[in-house]
C-alpha positions as CSV (number, residue, x, y, z in Angstrom):
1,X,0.0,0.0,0.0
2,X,1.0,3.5,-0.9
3,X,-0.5,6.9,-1.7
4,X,0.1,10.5,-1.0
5,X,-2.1,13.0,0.4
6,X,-2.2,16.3,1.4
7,X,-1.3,17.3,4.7
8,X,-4.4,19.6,5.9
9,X,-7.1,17.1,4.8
10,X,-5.2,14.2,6.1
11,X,-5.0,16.2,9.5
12,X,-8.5,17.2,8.8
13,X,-9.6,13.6,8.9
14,X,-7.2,12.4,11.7
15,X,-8.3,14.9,14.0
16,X,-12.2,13.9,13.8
17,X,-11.1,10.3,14.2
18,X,-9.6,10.7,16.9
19,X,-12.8,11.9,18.7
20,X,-14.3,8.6,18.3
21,X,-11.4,6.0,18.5
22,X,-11.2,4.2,22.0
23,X,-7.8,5.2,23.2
24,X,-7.9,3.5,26.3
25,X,-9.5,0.2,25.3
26,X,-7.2,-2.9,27.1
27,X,-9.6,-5.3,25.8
28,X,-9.6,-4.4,22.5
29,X,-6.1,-2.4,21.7
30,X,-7.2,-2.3,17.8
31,X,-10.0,0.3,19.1
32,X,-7.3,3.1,19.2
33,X,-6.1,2.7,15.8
34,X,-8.0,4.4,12.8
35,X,-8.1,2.1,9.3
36,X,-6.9,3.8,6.2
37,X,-7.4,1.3,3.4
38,X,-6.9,3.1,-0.1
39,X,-8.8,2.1,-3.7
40,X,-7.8,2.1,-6.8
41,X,-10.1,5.1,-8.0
42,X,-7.9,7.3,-6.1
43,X,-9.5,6.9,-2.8
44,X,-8.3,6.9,0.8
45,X,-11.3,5.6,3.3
46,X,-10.0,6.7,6.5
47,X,-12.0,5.1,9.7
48,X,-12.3,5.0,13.5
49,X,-14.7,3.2,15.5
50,X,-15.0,2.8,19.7
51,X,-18.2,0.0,19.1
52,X,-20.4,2.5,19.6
53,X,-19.5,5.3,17.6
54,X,-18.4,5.0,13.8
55,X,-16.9,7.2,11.3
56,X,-15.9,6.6,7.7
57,X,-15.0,9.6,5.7
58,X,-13.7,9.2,2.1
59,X,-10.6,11.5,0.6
60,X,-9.0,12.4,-2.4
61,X,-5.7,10.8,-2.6
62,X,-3.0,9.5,-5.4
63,X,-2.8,5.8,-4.9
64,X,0.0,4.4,-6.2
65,X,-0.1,1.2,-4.7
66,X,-4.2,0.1,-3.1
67,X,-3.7,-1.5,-0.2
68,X,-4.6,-1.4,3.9
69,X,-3.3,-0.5,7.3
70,X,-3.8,0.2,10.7
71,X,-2.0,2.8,12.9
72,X,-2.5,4.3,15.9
73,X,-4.8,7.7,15.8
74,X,-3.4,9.9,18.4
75,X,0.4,9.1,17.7
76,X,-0.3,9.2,13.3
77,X,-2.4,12.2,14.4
78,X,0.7,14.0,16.5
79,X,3.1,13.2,13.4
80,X,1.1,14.6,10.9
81,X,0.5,17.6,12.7
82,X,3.9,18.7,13.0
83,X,4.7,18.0,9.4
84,X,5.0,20.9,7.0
85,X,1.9,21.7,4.5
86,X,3.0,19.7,2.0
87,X,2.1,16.2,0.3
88,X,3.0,13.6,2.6
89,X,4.0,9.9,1.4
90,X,2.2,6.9,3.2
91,X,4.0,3.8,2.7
92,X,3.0,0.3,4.3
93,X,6.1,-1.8,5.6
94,X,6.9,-5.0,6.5
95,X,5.4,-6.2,10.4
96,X,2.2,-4.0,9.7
97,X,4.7,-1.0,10.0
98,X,4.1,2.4,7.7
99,X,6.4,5.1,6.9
100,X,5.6,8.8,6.2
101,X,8.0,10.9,4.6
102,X,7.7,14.5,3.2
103,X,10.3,16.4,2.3
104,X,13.4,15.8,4.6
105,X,11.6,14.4,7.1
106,X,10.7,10.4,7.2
107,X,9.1,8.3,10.4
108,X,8.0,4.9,10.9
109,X,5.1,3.8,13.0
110,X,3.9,0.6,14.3
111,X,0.8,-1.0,13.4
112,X,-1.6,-3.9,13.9
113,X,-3.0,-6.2,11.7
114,X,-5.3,-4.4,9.4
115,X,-7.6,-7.4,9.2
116,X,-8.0,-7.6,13.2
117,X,-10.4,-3.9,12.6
118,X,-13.9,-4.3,13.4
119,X,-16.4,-4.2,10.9
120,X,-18.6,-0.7,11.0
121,X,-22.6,-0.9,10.5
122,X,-23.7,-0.9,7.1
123,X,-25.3,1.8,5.2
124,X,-26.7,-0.5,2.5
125,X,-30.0,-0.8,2.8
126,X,-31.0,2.8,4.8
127,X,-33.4,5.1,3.6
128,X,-31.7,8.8,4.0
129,X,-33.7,11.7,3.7
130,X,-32.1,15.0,3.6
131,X,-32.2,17.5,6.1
132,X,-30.9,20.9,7.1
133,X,-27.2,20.3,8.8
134,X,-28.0,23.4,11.1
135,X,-31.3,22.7,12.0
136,X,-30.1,19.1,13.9
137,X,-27.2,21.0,15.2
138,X,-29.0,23.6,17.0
139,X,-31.2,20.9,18.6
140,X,-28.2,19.1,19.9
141,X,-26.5,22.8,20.9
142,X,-30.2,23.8,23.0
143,X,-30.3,20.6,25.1
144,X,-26.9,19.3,25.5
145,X,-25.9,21.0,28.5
146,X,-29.1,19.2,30.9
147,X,-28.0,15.6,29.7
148,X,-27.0,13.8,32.8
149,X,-23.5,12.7,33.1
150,X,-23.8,9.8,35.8
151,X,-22.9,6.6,34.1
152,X,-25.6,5.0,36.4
153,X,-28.3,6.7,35.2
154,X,-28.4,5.2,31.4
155,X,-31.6,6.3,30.4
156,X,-30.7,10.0,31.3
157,X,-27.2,9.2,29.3
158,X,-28.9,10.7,26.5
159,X,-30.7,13.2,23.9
160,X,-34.2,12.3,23.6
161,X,-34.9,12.8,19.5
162,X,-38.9,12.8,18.2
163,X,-39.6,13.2,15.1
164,X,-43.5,13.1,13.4
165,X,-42.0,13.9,9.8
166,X,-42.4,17.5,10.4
167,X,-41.5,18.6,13.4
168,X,-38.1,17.4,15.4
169,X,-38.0,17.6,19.0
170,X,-35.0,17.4,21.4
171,X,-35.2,16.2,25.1
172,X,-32.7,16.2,27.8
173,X,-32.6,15.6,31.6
174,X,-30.3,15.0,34.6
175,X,-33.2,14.4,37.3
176,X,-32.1,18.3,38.4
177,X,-33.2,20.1,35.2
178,X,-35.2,19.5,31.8
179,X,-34.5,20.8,28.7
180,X,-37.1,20.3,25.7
181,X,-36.8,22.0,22.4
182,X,-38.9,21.4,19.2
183,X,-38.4,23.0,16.0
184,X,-40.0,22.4,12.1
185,X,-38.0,19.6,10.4
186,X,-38.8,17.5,7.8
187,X,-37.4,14.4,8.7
188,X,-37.6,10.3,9.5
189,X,-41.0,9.5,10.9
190,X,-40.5,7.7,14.2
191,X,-42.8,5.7,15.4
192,X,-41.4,6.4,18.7
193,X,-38.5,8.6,20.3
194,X,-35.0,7.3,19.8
195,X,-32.2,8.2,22.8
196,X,-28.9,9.5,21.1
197,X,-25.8,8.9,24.0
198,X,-24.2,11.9,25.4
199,X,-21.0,10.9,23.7
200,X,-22.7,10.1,20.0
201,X,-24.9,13.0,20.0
202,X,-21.4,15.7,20.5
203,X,-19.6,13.5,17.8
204,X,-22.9,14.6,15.6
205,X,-22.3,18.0,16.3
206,X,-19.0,17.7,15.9
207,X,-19.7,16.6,12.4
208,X,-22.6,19.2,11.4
209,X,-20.4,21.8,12.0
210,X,-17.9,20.5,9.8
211,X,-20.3,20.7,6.9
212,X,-22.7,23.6,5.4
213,X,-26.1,23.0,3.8
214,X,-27.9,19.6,3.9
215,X,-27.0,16.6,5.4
216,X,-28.4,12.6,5.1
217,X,-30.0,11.4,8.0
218,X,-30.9,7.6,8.9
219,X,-32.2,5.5,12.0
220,X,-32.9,2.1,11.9
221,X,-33.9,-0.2,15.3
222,X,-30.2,-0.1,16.6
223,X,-28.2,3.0,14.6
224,X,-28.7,6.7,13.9
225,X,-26.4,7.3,11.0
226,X,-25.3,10.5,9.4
227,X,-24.3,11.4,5.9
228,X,-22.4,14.6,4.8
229,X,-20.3,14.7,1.3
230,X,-18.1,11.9,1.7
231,X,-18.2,11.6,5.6
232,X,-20.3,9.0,7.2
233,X,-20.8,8.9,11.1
234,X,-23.3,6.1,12.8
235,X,-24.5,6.0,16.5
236,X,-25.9,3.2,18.4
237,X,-28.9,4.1,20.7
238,X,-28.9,3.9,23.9
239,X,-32.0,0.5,24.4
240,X,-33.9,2.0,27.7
241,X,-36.7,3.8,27.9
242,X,-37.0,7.9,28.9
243,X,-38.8,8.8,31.2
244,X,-41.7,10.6,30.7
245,X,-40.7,13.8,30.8
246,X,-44.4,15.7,30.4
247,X,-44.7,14.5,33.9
248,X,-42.1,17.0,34.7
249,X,-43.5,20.1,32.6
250,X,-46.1,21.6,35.1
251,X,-49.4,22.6,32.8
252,X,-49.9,25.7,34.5
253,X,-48.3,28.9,36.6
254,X,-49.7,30.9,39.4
255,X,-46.5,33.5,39.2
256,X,-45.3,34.3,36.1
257,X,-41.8,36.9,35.7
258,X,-41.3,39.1,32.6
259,X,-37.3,39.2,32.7
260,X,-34.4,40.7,30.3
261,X,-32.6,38.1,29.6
262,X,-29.5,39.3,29.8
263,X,-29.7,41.5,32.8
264,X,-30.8,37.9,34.3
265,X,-27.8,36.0,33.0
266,X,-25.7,38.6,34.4
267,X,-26.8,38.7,37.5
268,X,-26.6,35.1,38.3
269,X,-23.2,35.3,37.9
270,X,-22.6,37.4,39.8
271,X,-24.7,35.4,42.5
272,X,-23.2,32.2,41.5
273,X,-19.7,33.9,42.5
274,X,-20.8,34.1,45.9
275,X,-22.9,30.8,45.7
276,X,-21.6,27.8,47.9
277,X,-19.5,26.1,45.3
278,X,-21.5,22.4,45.6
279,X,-25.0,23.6,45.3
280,X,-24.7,27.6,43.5
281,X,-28.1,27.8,45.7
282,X,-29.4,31.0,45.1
283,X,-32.3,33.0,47.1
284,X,-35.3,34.3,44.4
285,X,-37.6,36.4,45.9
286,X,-40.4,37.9,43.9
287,X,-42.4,40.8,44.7
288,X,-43.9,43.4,42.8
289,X,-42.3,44.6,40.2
290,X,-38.7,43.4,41.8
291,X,-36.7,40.5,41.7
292,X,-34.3,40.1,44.4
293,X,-31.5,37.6,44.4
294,X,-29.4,36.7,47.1
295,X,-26.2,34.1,47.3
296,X,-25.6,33.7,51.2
297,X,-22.1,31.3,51.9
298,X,-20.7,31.3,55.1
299,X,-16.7,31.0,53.9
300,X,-17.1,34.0,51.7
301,X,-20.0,36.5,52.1
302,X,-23.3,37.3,51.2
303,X,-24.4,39.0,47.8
304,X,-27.7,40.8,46.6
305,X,-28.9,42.4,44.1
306,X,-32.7,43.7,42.7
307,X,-33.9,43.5,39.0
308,X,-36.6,45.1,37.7
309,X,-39.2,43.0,36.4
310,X,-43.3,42.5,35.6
311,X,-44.5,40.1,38.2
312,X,-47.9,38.6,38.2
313,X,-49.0,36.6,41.3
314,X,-48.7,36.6,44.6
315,X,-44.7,37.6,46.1
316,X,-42.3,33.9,46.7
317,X,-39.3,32.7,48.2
318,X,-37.5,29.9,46.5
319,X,-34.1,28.4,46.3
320,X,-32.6,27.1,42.5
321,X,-29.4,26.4,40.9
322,X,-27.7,29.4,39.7
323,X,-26.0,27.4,37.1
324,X,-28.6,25.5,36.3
325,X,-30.7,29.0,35.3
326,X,-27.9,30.1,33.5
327,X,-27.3,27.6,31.5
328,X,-30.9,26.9,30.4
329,X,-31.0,31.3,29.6
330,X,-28.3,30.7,27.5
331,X,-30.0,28.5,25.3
332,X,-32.5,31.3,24.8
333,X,-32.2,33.8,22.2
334,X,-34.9,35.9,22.9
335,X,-34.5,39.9,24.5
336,X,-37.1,38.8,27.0
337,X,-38.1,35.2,29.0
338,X,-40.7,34.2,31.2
339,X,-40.4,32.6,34.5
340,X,-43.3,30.6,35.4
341,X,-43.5,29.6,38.9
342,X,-45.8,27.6,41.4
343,X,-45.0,27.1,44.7
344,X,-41.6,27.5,46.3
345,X,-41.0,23.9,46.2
346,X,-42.2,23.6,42.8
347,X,-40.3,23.9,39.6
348,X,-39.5,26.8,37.8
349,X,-40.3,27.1,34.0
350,X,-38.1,29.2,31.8
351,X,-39.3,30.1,28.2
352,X,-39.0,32.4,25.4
353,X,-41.4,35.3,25.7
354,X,-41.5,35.0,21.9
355,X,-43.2,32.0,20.2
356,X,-39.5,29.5,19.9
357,X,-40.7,26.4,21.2
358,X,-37.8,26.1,23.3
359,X,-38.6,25.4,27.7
360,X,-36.1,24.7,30.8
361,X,-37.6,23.3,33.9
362,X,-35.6,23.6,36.7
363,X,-35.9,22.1,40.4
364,X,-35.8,23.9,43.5
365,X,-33.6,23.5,46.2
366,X,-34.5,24.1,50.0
367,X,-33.1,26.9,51.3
């Protein structure tokens, strides 16, 4: 085997493989190598798989010689990085070795047995319908801040995706916070809501913001796959079931704050400064036409401020999250955002004041 390829796009296409390749897999060491097996149309398939997640993207090349190997991603990927921008020469050797030269400048790397690489799910077969790239990306950039991170919690590990064949809904929740956003999309029809893993959903994104325009988009009982020019990624769902989140969403409000948003956002930073680091419990107080927020912690001080605001409903005392607020305000575009509010140990609903169909529910914390 031997081609030559650009430096940039090889680099390109190393870097975004090396996202997904298991680097730290002892049962499997062939996990943290990325295949590059070359054609003799000219092509070099470069791909990178963990068993979960797997990418395949195709590249222009000049094969001289088709062929296969296996190298290791993050040591090829270090190499090629510090190589000049030039055409580099990819040469296989004897022992599964390769050597790249460019220039003045040669190294040889050791590889494993190209045929020891598992196989990647198979497109064949799927029905891709083509959707706007930036429309999926922005669902994944509004809800992935609320997926839960504790591994022992699998059916929060992940992005809640719906999808009617119109309208594509995102939902994500640690058992703290909720996060739901829907938005129009002509898309699969699923007969029922797939759950996207943390990890597979910011390899997505990762890959949507690569590319401009459309992108194809696939889901089959065990795989969400994703196709953009000659870049292929594929997902396997998480197989548990969500919780049912409308549960969670109260129907109704008896308070209800009008609120800049970014006067908001600001201010809870500065509260969360001054917020015990553990919880970033912060004191909302509502009266008329004032919101007062107070962050009390007993190793550094107290802080307060007041915001002006429309209140409707009766004056409260609750205790939520700073960062949990913040984060679900920053998903927000709108100028203004409504707080709807219960009781003061009821959630607290945060939505557009325009009509984005865009909610955070967050839970509130005795204080």
């Amino acid at each position: 085997m031997e081609f030559e390829i650009d430096q940039a796009r090889f680099l390109s296409a190393l870097a975004l493989a090396q996202t997904v390749a298991d680097k730290r897999s002892n049962n499997m060491p062939i996990l943290a190598n990325v295949l590059l097996r070359t054609t003799k149309d000219n092509r070099l398939v470069c791909s990178a798989t963990d068993m979960m997640i797997s990418i395949t993207e195709t590249i222009p090349v000049e094969v001289k010689t088709p062929g296969a190997l296996t190298l290791g991603v993050r040591s090829l990927h270090n190499v090629v990085r510090t190589l000049p921008s030039k055409p580099i020469r990819v040469k296989s050797a004897e022992n599964h070795w390769a050597e790249l030269s460019v220039a003045r400048s040669s190294f040889k790397l050791m590889g494993q047995v190209h045929t020891d690489f598992p196989e990647l799910p198979d497109t064949k077969g799927q029905k891709f319908i083509t959707i706007p790239g930036h429309a999926f990306s922005d669902l994944i950039q509004r809800t992935q801040f609320s997926v839960s991170t504790d591994e022992a919690r699998v059916n929060l590990n992940g992005v809640l995706f719906e999808c009617d064949g119109a309208t594509g809904t995102m939902v994500s929740t640690d058992g703290h916070r909720l996060t739901k956003y829907s938005l129009p999309l002509v898309g699969p029809k699923l007969e029922r809501g797939i759950i996207i893993p943390r990890k597979g959903m910011l390899e997505i994104k990762r890959v949507l913001d690569r590319v401009q325009g459309e992108v194809g988009l696939a889901v089959d009982g065990q795989h969400i796959f994703v196709q953009a020019a000659e870049l292929t990624l594929s997902v396997k769902l998480n197989n548990v079931v969500f919780p049912p989140y409308e549960k969670v969403i109260p129907g109704d409000h008896k308070r209800r704050v009008t609120a800049a948003r970014d006067e908001l956002v600001d201010a809870l930073k500065r509260a969360e400064v001054m917020a015990p680091e553990k919880t970033a419990t912060v004191r909302v107080q509502l009266d008329k036409g004032t919101l007062h927020l107070t962050a009390d912690n007993p190793d550094l001080g107290v802080a307060h401020q007041e915001l002006e605001i429309d209140f409707e409903g009766e004056p409260l005392v609750a205790g939520f999250n700073a960062r949990y607020l913040i984060e679900v305000l920053e998903a927000i575009d709108a100028k203004q955002v409504w707080l709807d509010f219960q009781g003061e140990l009821d959630p607290c609903v945060v939505r557009p004041v325009d009509d984005v169909d865009l909610l955070g529910v967050v839970m509130p914390m005795r204080i």
